[in-house]
PAMARDREN-932028 format. One record per residue (C-alpha): residue number from 1; residue in one letter; x, y, z. Coordinates in steps of 0.1 Angstrom, whole numbers, plus 5000, padded with zeros to 4 digits. Layout:
// residues N
<site k="NUM" r="A" c1="X" c2="Y" c3="Z"/>
...
This chain:
// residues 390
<site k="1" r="X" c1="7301" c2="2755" c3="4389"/>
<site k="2" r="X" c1="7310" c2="2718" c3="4406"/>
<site k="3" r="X" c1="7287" c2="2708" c3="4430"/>
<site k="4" r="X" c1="7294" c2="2714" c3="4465"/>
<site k="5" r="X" c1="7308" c2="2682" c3="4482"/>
<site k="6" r="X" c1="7287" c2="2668" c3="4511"/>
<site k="7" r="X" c1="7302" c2="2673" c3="4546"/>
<site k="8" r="X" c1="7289" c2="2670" c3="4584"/>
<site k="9" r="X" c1="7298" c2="2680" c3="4616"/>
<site k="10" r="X" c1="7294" c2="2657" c3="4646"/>
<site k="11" r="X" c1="7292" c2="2669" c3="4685"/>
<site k="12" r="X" c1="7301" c2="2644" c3="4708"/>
<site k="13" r="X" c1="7264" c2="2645" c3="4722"/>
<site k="14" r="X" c1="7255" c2="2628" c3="4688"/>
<site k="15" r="X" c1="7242" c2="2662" c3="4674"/>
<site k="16" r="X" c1="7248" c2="2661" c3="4640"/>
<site k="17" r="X" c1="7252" c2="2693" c3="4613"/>
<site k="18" r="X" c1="7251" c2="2689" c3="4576"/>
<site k="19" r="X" c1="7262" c2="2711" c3="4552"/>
<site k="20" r="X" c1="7293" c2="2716" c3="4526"/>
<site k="21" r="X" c1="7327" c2="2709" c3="4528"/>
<site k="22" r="X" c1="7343" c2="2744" c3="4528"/>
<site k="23" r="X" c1="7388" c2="2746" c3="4525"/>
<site k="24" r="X" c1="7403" c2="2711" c3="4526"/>
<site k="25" r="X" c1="7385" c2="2675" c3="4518"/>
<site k="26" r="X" c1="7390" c2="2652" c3="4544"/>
<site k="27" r="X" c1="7381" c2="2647" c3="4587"/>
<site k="28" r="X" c1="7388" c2="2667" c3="4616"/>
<site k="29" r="X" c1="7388" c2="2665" c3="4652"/>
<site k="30" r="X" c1="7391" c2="2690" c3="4678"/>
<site k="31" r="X" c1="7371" c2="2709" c3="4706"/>
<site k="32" r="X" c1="7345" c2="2730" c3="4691"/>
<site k="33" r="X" c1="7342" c2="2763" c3="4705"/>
<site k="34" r="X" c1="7321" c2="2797" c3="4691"/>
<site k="35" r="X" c1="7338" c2="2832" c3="4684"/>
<site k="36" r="X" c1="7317" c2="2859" c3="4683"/>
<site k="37" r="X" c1="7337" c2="2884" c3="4668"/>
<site k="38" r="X" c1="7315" c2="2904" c3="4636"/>
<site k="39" r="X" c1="7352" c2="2911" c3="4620"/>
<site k="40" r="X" c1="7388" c2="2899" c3="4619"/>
<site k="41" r="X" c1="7383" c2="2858" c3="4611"/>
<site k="42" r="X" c1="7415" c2="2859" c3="4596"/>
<site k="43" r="X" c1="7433" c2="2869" c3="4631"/>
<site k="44" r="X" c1="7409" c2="2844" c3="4645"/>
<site k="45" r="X" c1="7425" c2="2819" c3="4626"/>
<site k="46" r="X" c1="7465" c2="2827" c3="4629"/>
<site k="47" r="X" c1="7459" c2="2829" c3="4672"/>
<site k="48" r="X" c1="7478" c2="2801" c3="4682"/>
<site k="49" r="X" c1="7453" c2="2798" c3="4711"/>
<site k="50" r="X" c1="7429" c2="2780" c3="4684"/>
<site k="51" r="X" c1="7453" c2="2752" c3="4686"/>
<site k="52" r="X" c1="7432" c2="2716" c3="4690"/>
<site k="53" r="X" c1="7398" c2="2733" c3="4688"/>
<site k="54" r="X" c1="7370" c2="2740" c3="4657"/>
<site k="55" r="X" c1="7357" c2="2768" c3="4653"/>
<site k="56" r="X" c1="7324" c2="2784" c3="4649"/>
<site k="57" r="X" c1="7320" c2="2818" c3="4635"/>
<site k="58" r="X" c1="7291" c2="2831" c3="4650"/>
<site k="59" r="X" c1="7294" c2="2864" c3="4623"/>
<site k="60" r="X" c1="7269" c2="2847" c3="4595"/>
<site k="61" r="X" c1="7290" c2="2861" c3="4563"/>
<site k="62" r="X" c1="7325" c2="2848" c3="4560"/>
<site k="63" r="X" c1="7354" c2="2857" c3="4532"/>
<site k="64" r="X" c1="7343" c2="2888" c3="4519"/>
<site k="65" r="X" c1="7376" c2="2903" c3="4521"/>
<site k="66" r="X" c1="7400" c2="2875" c3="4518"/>
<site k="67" r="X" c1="7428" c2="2872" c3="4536"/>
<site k="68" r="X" c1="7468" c2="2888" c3="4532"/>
<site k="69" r="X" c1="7503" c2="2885" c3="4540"/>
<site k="70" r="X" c1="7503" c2="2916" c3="4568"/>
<site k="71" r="X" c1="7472" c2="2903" c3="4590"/>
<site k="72" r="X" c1="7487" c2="2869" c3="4602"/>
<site k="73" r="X" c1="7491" c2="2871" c3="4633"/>
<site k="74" r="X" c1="7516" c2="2841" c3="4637"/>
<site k="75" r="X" c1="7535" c2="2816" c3="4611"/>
<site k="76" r="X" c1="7504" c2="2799" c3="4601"/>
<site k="77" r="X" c1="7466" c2="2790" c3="4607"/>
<site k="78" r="X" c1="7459" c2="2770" c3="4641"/>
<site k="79" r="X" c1="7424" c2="2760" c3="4642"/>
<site k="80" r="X" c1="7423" c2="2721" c3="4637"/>
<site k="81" r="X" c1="7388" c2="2729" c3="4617"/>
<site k="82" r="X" c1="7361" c2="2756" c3="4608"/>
<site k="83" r="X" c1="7328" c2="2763" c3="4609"/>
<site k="84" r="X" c1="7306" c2="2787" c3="4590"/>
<site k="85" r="X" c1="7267" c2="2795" c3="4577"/>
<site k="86" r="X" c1="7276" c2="2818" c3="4544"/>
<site k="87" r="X" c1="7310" c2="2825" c3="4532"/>
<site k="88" r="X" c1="7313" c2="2853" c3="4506"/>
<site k="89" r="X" c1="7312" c2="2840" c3="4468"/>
<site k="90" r="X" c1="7330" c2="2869" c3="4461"/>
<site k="91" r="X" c1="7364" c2="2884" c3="4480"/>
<site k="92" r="X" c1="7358" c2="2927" c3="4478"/>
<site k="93" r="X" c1="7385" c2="2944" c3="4494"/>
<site k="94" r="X" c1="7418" c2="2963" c3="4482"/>
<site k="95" r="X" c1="7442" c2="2944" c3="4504"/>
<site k="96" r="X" c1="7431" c2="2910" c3="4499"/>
<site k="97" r="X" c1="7458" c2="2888" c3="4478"/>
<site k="98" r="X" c1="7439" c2="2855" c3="4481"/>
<site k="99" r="X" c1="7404" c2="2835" c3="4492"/>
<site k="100" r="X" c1="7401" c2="2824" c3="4526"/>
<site k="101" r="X" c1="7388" c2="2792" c3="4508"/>
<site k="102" r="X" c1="7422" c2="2789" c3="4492"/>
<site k="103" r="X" c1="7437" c2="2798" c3="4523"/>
<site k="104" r="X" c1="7420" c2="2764" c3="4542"/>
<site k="105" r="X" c1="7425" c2="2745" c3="4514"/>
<site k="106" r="X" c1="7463" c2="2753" c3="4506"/>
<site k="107" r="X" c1="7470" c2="2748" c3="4546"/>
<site k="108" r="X" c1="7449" c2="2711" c3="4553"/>
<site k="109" r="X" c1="7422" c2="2729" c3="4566"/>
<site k="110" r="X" c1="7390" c2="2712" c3="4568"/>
<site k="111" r="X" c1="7358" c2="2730" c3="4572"/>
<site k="112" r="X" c1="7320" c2="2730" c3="4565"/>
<site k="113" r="X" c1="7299" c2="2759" c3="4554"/>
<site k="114" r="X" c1="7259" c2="2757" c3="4549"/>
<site k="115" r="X" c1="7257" c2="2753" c3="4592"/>
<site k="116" r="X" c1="7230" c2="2769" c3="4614"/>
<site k="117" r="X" c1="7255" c2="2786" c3="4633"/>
<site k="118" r="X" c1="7231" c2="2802" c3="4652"/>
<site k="119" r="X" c1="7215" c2="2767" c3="4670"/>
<site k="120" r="X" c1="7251" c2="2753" c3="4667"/>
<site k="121" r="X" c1="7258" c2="2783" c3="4691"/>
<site k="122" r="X" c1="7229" c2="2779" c3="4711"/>
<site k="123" r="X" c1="7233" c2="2743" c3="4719"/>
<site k="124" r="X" c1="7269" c2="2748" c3="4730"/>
<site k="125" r="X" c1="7263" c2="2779" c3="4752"/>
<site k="126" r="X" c1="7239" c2="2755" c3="4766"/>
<site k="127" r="X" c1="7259" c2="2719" c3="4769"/>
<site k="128" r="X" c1="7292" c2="2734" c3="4768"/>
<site k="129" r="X" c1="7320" c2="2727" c3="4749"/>
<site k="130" r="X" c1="7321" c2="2693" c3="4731"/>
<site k="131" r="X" c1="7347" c2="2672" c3="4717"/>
<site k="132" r="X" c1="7337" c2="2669" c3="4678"/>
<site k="133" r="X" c1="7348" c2="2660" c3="4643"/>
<site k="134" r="X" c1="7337" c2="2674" c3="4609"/>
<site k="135" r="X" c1="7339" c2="2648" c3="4579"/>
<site k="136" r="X" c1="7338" c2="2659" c3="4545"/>
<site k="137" r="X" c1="7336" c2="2640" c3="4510"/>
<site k="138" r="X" c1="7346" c2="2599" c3="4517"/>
<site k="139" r="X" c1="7352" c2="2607" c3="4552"/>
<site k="140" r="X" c1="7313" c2="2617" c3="4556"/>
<site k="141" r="X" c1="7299" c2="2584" c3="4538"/>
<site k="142" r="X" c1="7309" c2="2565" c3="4568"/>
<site k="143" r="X" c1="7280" c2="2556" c3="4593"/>
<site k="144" r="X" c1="7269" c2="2576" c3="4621"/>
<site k="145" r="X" c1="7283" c2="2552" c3="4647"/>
<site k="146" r="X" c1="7317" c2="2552" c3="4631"/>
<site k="147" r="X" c1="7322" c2="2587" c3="4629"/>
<site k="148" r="X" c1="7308" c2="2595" c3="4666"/>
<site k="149" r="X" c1="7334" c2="2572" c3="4678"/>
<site k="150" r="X" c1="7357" c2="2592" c3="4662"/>
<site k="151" r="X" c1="7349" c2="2619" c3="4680"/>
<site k="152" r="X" c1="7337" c2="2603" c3="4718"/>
<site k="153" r="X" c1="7379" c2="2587" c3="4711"/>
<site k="154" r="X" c1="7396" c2="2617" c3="4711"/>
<site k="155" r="X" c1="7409" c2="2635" c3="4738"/>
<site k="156" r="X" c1="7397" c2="2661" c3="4761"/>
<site k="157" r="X" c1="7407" c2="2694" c3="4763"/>
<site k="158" r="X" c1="7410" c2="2696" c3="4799"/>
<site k="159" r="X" c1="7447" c2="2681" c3="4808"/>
<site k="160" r="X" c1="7463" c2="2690" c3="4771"/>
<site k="161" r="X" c1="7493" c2="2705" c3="4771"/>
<site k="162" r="X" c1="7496" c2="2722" c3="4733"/>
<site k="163" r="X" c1="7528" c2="2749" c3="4744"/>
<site k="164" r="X" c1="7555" c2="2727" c3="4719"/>
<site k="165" r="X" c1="7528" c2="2726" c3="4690"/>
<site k="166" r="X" c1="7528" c2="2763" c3="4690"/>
<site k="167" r="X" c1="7556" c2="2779" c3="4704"/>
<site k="168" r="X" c1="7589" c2="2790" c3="4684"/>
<site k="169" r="X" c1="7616" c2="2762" c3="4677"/>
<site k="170" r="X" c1="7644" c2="2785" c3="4682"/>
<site k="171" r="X" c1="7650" c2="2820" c3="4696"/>
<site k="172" r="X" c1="7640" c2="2853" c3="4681"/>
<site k="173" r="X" c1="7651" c2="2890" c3="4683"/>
<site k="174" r="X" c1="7631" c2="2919" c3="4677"/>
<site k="175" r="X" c1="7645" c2="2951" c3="4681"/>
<site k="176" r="X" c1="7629" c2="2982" c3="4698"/>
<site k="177" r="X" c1="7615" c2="3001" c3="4680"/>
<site k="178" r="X" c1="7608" c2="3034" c3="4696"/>
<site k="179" r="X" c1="7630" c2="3065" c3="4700"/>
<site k="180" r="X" c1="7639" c2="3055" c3="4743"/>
<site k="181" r="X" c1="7648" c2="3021" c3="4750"/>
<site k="182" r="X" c1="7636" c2="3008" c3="4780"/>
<site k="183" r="X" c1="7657" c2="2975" c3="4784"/>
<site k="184" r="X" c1="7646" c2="2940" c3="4771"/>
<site k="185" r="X" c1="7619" c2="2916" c3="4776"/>
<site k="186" r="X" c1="7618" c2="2878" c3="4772"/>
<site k="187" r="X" c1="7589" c2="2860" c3="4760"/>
<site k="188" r="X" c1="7584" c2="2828" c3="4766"/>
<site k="189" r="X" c1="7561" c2="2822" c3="4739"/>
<site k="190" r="X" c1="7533" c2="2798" c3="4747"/>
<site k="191" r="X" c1="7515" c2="2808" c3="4714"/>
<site k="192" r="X" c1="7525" c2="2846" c3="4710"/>
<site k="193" r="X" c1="7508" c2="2871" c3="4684"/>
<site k="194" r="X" c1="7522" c2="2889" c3="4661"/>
<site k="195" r="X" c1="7499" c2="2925" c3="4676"/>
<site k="196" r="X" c1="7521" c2="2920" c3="4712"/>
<site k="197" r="X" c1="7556" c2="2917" c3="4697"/>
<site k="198" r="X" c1="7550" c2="2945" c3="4679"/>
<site k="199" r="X" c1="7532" c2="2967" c3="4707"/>
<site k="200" r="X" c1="7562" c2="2961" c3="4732"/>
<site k="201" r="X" c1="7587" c2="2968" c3="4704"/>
<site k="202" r="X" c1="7569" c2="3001" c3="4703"/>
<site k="203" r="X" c1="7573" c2="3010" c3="4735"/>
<site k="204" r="X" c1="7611" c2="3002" c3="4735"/>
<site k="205" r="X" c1="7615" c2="2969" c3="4746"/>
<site k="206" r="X" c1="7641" c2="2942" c3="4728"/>
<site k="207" r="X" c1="7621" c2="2914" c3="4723"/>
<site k="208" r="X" c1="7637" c2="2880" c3="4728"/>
<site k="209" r="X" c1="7611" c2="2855" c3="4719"/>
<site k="210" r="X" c1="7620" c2="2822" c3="4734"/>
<site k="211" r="X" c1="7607" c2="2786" c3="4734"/>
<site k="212" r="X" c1="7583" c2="2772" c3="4758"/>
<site k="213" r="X" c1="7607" c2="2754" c3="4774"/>
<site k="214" r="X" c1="7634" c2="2779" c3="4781"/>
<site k="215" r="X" c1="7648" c2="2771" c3="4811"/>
<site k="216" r="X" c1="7654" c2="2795" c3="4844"/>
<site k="217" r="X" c1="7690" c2="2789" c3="4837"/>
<site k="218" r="X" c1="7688" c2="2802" c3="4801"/>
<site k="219" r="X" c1="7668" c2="2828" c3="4811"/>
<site k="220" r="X" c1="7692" c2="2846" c3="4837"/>
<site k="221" r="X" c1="7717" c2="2838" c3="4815"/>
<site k="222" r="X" c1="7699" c2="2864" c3="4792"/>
<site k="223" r="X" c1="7693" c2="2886" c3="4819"/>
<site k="224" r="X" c1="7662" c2="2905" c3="4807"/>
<site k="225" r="X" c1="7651" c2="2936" c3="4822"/>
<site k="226" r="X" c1="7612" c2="2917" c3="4821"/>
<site k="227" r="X" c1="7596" c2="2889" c3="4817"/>
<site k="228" r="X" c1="7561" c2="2881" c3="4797"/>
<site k="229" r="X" c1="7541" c2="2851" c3="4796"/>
<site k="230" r="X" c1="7522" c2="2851" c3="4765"/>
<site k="231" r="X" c1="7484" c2="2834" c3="4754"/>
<site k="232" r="X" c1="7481" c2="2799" c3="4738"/>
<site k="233" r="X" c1="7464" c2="2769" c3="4743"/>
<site k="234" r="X" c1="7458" c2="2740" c3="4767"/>
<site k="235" r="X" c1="7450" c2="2735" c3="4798"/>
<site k="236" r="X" c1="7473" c2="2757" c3="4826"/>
<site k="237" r="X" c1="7471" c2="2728" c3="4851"/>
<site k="238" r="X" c1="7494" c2="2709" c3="4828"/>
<site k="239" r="X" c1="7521" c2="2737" c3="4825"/>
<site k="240" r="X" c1="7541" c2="2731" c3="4858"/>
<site k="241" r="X" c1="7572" c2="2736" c3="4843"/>
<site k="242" r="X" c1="7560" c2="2770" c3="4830"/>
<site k="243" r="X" c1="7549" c2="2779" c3="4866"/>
<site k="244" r="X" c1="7578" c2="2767" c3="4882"/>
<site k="245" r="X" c1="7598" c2="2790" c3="4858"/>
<site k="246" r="X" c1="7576" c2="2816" c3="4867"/>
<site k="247" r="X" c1="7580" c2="2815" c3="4903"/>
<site k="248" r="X" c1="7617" c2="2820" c3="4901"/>
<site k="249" r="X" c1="7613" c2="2850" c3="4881"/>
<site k="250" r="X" c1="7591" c2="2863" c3="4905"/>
<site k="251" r="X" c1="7616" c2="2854" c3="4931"/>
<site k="252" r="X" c1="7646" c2="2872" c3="4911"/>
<site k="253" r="X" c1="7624" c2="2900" c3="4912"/>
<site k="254" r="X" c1="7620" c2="2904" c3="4875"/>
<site k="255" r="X" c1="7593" c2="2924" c3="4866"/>
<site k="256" r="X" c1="7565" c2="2902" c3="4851"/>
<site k="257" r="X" c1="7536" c2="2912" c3="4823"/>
<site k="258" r="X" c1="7507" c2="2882" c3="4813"/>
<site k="259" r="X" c1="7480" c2="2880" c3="4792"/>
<site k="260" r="X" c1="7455" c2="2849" c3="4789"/>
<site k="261" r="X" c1="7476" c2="2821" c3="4793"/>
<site k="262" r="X" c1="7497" c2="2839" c3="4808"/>
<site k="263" r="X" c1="7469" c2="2852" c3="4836"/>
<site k="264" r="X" c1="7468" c2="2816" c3="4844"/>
<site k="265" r="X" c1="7499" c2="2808" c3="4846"/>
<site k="266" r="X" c1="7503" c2="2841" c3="4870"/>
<site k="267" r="X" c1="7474" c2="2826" c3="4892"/>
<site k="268" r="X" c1="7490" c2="2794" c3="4896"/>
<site k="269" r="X" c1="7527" c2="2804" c3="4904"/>
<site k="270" r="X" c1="7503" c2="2825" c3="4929"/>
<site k="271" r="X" c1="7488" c2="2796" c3="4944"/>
<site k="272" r="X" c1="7455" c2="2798" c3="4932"/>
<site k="273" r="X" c1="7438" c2="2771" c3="4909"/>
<site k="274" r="X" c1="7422" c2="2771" c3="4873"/>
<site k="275" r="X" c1="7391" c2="2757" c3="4860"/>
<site k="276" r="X" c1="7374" c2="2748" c3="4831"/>
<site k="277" r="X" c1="7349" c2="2772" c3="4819"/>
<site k="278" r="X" c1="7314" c2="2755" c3="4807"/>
<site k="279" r="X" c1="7320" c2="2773" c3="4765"/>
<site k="280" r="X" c1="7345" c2="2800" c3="4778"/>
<site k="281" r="X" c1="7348" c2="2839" c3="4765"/>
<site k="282" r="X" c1="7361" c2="2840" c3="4727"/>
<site k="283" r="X" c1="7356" c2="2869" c3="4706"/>
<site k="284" r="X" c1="7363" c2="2910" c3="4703"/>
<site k="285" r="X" c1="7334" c2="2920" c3="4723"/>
<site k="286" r="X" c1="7336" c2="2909" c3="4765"/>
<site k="287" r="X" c1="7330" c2="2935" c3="4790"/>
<site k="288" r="X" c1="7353" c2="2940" c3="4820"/>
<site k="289" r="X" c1="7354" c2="2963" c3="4847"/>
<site k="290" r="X" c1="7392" c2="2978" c3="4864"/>
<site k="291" r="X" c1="7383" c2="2972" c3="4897"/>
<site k="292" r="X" c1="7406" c2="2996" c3="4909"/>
<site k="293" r="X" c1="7394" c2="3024" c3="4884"/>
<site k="294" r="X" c1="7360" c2="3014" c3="4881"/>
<site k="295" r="X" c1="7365" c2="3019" c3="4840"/>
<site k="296" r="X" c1="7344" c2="2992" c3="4820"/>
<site k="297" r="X" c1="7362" c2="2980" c3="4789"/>
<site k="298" r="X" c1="7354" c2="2963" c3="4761"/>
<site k="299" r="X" c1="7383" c2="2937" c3="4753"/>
<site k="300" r="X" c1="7393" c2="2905" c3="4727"/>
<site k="301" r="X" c1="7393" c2="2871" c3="4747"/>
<site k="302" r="X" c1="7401" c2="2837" c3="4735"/>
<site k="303" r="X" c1="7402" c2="2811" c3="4766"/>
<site k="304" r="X" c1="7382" c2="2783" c3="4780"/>
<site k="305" r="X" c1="7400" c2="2782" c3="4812"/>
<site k="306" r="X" c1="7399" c2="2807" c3="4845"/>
<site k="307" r="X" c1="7415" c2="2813" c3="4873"/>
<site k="308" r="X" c1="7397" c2="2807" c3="4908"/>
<site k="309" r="X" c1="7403" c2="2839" c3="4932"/>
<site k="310" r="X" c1="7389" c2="2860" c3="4956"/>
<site k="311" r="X" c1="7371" c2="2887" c3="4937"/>
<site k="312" r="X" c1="7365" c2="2910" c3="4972"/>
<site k="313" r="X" c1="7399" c2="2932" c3="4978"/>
<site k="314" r="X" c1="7438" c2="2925" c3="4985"/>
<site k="315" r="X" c1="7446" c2="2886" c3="4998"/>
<site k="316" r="X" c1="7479" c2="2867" c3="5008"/>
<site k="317" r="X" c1="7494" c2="2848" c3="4980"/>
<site k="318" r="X" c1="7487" c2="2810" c3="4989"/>
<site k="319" r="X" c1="7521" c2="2805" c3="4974"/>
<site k="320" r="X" c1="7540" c2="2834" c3="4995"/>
<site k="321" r="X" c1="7547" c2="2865" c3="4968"/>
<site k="322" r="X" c1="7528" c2="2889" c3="4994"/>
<site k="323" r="X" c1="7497" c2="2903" c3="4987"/>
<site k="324" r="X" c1="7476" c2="2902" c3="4951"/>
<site k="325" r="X" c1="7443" c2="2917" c3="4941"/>
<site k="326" r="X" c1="7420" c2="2906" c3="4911"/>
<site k="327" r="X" c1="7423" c2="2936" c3="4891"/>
<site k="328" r="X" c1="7398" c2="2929" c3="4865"/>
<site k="329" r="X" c1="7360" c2="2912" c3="4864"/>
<site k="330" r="X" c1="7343" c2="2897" c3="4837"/>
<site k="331" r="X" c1="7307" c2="2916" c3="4835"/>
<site k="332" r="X" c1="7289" c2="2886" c3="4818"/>
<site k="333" r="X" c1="7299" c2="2859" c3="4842"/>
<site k="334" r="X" c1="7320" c2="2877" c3="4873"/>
<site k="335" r="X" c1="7349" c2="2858" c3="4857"/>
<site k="336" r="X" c1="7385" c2="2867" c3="4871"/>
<site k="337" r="X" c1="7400" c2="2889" c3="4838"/>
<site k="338" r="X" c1="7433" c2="2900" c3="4856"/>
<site k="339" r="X" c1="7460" c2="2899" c3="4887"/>
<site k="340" r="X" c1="7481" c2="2925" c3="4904"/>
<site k="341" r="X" c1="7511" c2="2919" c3="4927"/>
<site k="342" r="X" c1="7511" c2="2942" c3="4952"/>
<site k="343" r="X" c1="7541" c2="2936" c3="4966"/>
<site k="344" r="X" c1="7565" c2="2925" c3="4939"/>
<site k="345" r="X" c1="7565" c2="2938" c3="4904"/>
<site k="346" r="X" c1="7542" c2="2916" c3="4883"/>
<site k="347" r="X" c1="7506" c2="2916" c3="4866"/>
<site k="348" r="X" c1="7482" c2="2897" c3="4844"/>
<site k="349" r="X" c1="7452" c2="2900" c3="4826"/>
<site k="350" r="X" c1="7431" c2="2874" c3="4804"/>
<site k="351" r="X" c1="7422" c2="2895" c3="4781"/>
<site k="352" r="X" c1="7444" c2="2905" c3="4748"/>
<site k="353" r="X" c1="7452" c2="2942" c3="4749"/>
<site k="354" r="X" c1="7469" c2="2939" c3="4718"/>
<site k="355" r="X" c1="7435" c2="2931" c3="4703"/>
<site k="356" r="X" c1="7448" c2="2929" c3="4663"/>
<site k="357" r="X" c1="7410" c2="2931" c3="4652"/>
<site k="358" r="X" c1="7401" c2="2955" c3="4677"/>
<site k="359" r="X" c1="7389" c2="2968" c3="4703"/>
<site k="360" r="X" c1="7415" c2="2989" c3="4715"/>
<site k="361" r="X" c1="7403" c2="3002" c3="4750"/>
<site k="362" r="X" c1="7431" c2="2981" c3="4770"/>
<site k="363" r="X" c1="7461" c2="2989" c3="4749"/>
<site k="364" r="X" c1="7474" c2="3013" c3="4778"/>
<site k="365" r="X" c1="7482" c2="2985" c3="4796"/>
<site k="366" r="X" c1="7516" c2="2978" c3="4777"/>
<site k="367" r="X" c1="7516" c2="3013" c3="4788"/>
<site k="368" r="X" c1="7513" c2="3008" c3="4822"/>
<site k="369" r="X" c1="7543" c2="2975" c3="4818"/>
<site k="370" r="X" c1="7563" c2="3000" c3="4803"/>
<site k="371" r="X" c1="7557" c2="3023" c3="4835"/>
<site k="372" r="X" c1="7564" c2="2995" c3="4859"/>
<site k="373" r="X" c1="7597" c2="2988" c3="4846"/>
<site k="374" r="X" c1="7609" c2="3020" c3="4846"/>
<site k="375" r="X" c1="7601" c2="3020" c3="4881"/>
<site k="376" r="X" c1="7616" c2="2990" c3="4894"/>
<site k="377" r="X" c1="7645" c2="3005" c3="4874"/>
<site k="378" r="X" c1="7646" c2="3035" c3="4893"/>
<site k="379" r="X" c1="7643" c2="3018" c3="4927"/>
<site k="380" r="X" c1="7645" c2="2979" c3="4929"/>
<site k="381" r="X" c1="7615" c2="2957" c3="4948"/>
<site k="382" r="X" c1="7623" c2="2946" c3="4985"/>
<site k="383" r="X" c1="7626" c2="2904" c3="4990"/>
<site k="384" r="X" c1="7591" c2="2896" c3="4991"/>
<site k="385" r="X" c1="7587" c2="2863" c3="5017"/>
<site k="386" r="X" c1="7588" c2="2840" c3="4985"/>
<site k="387" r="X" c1="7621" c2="2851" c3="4977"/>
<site k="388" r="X" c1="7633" c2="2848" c3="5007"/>
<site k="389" r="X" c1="7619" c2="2810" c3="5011"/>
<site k="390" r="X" c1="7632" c2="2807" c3="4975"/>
């Protein structure tokens, strides 16, 4: 066997972690964040919404059953780097076609294995978020003030705008693929998964997946029966242009369906604000509770940024759309997890219903977009007063 090559991760706090280079040989910076997820790293690693941030697996035992061709979730791997305590010597499933190792190290991915996860975890559910750098084989010989400037130098993730890393260069069709056709849906893809495509093509949607910067123009020019906002990266503050687009759909009337980035995007065309979350919710196992049902679910999330929102009952849009209501609530944190229009045609939540590595308990609500359409089909939503200002 070679030896392992030396490699160390550095927090911006000077922390330092030591262990063994693990995919590519080199540096890399980026935020580093923890998922918790106990399953579906490969997922993890295809979400666009990783873009410009490292990841920490909190699961201990990485690898063990490789990675394949039908559980990408998008073109490629986004995470800028990768952390892990044990990943599997040996790959030990039927499906797998390669190791994740491979994977990392065939794609520029640089990672470290050997880390205390756990503390690594601990410190930044405690600090936050930091700004950091992992440095493997020459890259790692360099002196501890060289490579923590490195990593104090880059930027923050509050302000980024990442939509034209991730999004699609050109426009794509998929066709429904469910007995009724409902009509078509645009997605502006801000760093869309494979899971939602497929879960609104199922429920007899078109799906026209468009650039981030698809204009209003281009969009009523393609005249879709809806519109959806997909999740991605970056901070929602520095997406005007994506919230300018939105309002004017929700002025046309269009009926609108968000998730994550999209939730945020909602808020703000609403008139509320977003904030940065302290180590935000990133993993297959948050708790939310349907304030109008009272249900508790257990969904996938992957953000660092929230909307700010009256959590007690219905409230005027600061922005003029009529009336909105936050329709979900984080359980750990009393986090808004989801919007509802109640006066125009048009909800969000920050969750991922499509939730590729499970769990499963929101998929109705591609369901209940489906259901929403139909209706504003049947009988078309009154000018709300921001159309009518519009």
């Amino acid at each position: 066997m070679t030896p392992p090559i030396p490699a160390v991760l550095v927090l911006e706090d000077g922390t330092r972690y030591e262990g063994d280079a693990y995919g590519a040989v080199g540096e890399t910076l980026g935020e580093v964040v923890f998922s918790t997820g106990m399953t579906g790293y490969q997922e993890t690693l295809t979400d666009p919404s990783y873009a410009g941030q490292i990841v920490v697996q909190t699961a201990p035992h990485i690898g063990n059953t490789g990675v394949n061709a039908q559980d990408m979730e998008s073109r490629q791997i986004w995470v800028d780097g990768y952390v892990v305590r044990d990943p599997s010597r040996v790959v030990s499933n039927w499906r797998s076609e390669d190791t994740l190792e491979n994977a990392l190290t065939e794609t520029s991915i640089v990672g470290i294995a050997g880390v205390d996860t756990r503390a690594l975890t601990r410190r930044i559910r405690s600090e936050g978020s930091m700004r950091g750098g992992i440095f493997s084989g020459e890259a790692a010989s360099a002196d501890e003030t060289t490579l923590l400037e490195k990593v104090r130098a880059q930027p923050s993730m509050a302000g980024r705008n990442l939509s034209d890393r991730v999004s699609t260069p050109e426009p794509i069709v998929h066709p429904s693929t469910a007995d009724e056709r409902i009509g078509s849906v645009a997605i502006i893809d801000l760093g869309i998964k494979t899971a939602t495509i497929k879960a609104l093509a199922e429920r007899g949607f078109d799906v026209h997946v468009l650039p981030h910067a698809t204009t209003i123009d281009q969009l009523r020019e393609l005249a879709p029966t809806a519109v959806f906002y997909s999740n991605g990266p970056g901070d929602p503050a520095s997406s005007d242009a994506h919230v300018e687009l939105l309002q004017n759909v929700l002025r046309d009337g269009t009926p609108f369906f968000g998730i994550c980035f999209g939730n945020q995007l909602l808020g703000r065309a609403l008139g509320f604000d977003t904030y940065k979350l302290p180590f935000g919710h990133r993993g297959i196992n948050q708790p939310v509770v349907d304030t109008f049902s009272g249900r508790i679910e257990i969904t996938a999330q992957n953000h660092g940024f929230a909307v700010q929102a009256p959590l007690d009952g219905p409230v005027e849009t600061p922005a003029g759309f009529g009336r909105a209501q936050v329709s979900h609530i984080g359980l750990n944190d009393q986090v808004v997890e989801g919007l509802r229009c109640l006066d125009i045609p048009a909800f969000s939540v920050q969750f991922h219903p499509e939730a590729a590595a499970g769990p499963h308990d929101s998929a109705p609500l591609f369901d209940q977009f489906r259901q929403m359409v139909r209706e504003h089909l049947a009988s078309p939503s009154t000018p709300t007063n921001g159309q009518e200002n519009a």
